[in-house]
N, C-alpha and C positions, 0 to 999 in steps of 0.2 A: 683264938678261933677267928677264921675269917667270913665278915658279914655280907650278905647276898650282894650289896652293890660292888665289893672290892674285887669281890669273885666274877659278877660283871664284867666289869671293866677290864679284869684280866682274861678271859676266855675274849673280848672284844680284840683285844691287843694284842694278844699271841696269833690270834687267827687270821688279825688283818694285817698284821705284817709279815706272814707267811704269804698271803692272799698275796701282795705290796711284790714279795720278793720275787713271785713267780712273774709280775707282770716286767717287771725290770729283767728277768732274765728274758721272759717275752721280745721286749723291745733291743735287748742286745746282740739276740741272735735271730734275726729275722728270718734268716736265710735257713735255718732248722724247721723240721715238725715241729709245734705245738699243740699236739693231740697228749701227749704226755703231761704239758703242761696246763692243761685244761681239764683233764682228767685230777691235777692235784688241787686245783683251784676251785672244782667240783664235790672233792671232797673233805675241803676246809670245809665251804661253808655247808652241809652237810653234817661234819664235826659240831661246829657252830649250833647247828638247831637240836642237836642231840643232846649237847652238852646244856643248853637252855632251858628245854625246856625240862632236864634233870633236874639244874636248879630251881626253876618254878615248880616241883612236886607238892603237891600238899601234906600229903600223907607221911611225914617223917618225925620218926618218934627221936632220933638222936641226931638234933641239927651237926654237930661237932663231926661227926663221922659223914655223915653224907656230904657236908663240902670238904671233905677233905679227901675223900672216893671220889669230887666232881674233880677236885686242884690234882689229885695222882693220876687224873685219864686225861685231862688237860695238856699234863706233862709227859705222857706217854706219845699220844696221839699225836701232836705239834712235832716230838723227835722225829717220828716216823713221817710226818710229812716234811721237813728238814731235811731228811735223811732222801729222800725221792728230789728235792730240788736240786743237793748235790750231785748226782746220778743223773743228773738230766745232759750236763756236758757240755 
């Protein structure tokens, strides 16, 4: 099972290096729209406070499944914004 700060640390760390990537495509293609990529940078963090304050819930009778419900939308969510930074072009 994994313990609320590891879980932490990784919803920090998937999310700001998606955050990280979008601004390096940012800066590479300056001469593009960045409305697409402000929109995914918007809903990292966004991702971010959803997925937090998930895991600060009080209310949870089976720790073992709820961060493991928080680590499967972590890694859903992250693809699909992945998936939109390559799309971006």
């Amino acid at each position: 099972m994994a313990n609320k700060r590891d879980l932490k640390k990784d919803i920090n760390y998937v999310l700001g290096d998606i955050i990280e990537a979008v601004y390096v495509w940012e800066y590479s293609n300056t001469d593009k729209e960045n409305t697409k990529s402000e929109a995914i940078i918007d809903d990292a963090i966004e991702t971010f406070d959803d997925l937090i304050a998930k895991l600060n819930a009080k209310d949870v009778e089976n720790k073992k499944a709820h961060f493991g419900a928080i680590k499967s939308d972590l890694e859903v969510k992250g693809r699909a914004l992945i998936e939109r930074i390559n799309k971006l072009g």
